[in-house]
Structures are given as C-alpha cells and as structure tokens.
PLY file of the C-alpha trace (Angstrom):
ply
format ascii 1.0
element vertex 171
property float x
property float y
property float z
element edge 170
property int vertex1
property int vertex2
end_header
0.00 0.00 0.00
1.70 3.48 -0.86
1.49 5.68 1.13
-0.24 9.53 -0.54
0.91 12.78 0.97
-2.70 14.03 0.47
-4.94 10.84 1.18
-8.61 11.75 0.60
-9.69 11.60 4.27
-7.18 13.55 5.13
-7.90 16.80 2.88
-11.96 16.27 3.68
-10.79 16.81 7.05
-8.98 20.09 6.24
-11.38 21.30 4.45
-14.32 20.60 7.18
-11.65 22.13 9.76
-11.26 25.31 7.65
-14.88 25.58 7.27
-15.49 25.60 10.90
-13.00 28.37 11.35
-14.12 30.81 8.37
-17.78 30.05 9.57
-16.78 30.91 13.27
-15.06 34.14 12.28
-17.83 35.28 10.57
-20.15 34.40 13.55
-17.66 36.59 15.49
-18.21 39.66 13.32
-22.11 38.96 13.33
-22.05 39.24 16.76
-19.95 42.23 16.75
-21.98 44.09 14.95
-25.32 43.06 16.53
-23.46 44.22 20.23
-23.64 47.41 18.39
-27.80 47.70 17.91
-28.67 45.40 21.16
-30.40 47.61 23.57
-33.76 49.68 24.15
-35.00 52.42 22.26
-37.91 55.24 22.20
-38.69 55.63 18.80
-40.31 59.00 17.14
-41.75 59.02 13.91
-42.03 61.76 11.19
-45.24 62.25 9.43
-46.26 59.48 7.24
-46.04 60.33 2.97
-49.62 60.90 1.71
-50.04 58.93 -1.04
-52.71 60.02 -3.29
-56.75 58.92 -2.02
-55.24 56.92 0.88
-55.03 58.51 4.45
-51.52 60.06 5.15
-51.27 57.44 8.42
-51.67 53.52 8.20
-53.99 51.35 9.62
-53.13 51.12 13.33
-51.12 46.99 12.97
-48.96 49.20 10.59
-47.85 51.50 13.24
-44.55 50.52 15.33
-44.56 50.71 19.02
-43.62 53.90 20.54
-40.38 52.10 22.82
-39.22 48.85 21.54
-35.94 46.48 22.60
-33.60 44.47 20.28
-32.09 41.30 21.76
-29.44 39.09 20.60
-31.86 35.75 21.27
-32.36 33.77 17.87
-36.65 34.09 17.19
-35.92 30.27 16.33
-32.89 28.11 15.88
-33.07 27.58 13.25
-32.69 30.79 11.55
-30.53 32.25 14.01
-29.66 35.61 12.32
-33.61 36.57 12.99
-33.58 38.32 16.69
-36.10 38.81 18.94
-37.77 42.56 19.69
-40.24 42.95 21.99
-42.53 43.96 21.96
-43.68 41.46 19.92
-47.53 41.20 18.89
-49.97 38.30 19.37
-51.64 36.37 16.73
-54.48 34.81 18.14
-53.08 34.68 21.82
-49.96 33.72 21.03
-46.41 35.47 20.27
-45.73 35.90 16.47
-42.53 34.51 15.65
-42.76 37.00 12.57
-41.60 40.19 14.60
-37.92 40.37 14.65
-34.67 42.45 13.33
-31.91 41.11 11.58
-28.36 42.60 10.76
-28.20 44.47 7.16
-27.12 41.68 4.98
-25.11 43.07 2.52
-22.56 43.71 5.87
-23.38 46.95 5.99
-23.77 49.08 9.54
-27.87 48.76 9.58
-30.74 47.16 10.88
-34.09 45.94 9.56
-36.70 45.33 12.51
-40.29 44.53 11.43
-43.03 43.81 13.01
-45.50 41.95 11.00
-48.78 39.26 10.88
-47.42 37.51 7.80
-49.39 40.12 5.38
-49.65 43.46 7.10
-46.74 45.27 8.89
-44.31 48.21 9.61
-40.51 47.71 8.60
-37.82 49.91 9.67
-34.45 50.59 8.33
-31.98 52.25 10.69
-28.40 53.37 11.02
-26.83 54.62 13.88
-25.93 58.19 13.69
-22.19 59.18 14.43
-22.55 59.36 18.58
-24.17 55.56 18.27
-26.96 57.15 20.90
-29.46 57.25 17.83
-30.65 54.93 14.81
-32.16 56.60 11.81
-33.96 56.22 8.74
-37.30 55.34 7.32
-40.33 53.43 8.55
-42.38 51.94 6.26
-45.91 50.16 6.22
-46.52 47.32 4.20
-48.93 44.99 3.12
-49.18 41.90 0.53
-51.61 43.18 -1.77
-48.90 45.56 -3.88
-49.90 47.83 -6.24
-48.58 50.17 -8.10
-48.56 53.10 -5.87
-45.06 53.18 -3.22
-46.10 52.16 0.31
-46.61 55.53 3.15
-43.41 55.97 4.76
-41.95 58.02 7.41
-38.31 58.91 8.49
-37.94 57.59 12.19
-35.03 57.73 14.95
-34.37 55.51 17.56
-33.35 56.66 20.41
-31.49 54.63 23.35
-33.34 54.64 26.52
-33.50 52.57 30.01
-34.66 49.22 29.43
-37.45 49.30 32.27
-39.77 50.66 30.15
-40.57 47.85 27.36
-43.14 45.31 27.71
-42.07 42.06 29.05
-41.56 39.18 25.87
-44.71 37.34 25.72
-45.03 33.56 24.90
0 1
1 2
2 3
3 4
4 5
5 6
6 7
7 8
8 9
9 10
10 11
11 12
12 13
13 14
14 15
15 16
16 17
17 18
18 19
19 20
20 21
21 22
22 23
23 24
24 25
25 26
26 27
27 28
28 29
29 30
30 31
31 32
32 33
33 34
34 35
35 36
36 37
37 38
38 39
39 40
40 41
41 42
42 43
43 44
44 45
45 46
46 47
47 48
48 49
49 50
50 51
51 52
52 53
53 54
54 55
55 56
56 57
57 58
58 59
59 60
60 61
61 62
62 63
63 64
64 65
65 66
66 67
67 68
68 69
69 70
70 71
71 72
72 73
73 74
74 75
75 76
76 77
77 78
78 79
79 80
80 81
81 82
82 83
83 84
84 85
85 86
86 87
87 88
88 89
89 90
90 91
91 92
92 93
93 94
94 95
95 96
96 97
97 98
98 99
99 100
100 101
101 102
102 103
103 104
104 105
105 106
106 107
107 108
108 109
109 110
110 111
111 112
112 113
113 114
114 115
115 116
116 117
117 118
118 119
119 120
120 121
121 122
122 123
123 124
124 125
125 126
126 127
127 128
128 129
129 130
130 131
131 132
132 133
133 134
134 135
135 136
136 137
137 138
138 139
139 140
140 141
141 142
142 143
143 144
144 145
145 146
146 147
147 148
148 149
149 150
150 151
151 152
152 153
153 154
154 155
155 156
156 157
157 158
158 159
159 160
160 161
161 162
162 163
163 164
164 165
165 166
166 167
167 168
168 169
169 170
C-alpha cells in the first residue's frame, strides 16, 4: 500500500476544519456588529407620505410601538440571524414569531426590525448616527396586496433609553 501525501480523508478533514473556522469568524463579526444595535430604544416618527386617495397614516397593525428592545436571542434556531424585539404582537393569543430584526445583509452598519402578521406590517431601516446614541432612517408600512402606488413611509429615529420601560416578551 503506498502511502499519498494528500490521502482523501485527510484533505476532507482540512477542508471541514477550515470551514469551521471561516464560519466561526464570521459568527464573530455577526455578533460584533449586533453588540452594536442590542439595547432599548424610544422611537419617534415623522409624518407618514400621503399617497394620493389613501389617508396620510396607516392602519393602526402598521404602526410601530412607541419604545421597543432588540435582543441578541435567535426568534428560532433555526434561523438564528432573525432576533427577537419585543414587543412582539400576538396572533391569536400567542407570540408571532414574525416580529424580529436582523443585521443588514449586505454587511453593511444597519438594521431591519419589522413587526409583522405575515401580510400586514411596519418595517424599519436604521443606522446609527455618528454618537451611536441614535438609529435613523425610514419606517415603512406594508402589506401583501402591492400595487402600483409606493407604500406611506416616514423617516424615524431611535433613540437609546433605560430598558425598564418595554413590555415584558410574551409567549
């Protein structure tokens, strides 16, 4: 039997090896970057873009809660980039596991937090302002039933508070 330098179970061990540490490192700077947006916020809202016939503010489910925290625990486990907020809403008495934020994913230093029933919801896109005390950007309403007409938006800024305020996460 002659002996190979580079035997096949050796380099499919490599390679799972160097997977583990490329896929750790970029766990590491996930969770760098989410340490930057974990916390508690009061959030104020601009006015909402008239659009045409439609009233200038959404329908009330479309409306994002006046104080709001973002956690670092995974919504489920399997999909561990979505975080929990809270408050969350309930869907026929229990916790939606639709509400959550997740880190921008083209890398980028923003968040996307929704809150949402599966066809109605409010989605906001923040960055943090140069002190890090503030998020801005745009909150927007959506629904499934797209036409052609953009959906009412409003620029919105997140501001860090005391925790103590927020609802406690329901289940």
């Amino acid at each position: 039997m002659t002996s190979e330098p580079f035997s096949m179970k050796f380099m499919v061990t490599l390679f799972a090896v160097a997977c583990s540490v490329l896929n750790s490192a970029g766990d590491a700077r996930r969770d760098e970057r989410a340490d930057l947006f974990v916390g508690c916020y009061n959030l104020e809202l601009g006015r909402w873009t008239k659009l045409w016939l439609f009233p200038a503010t959404p329908a009330v489910h479309q409306i994002p809660p006046v104080a709001f925290q973002l956690d670092r625990t995974p919504v489920d486990q399997r999909e561990p980039d979505r975080l929990q907020i809270r408050p969350n809403r309930l869907i026929n008495g229990k916790a939606s596991r639709l509400d959550s934020w997740i880190l921008a994913p083209d890398g980028s230093n923003a968040v996307y937090i929704t809150w949402t029933d599966g066809f109605t919801g409010v989605s906001l896109h923040l960055k943090p302002e140069r002190t890090g005390k503030r998020l801005e950007g745009a909150a927007t309403a959506f629904t499934d039933a797209r036409g052609f007409l953009p959906f009412p938006s409003a620029r919105a800024v997140a501001v860090r508070t005391i925790c103590a305020s927020i609802p406690a996460p329901t289940k």
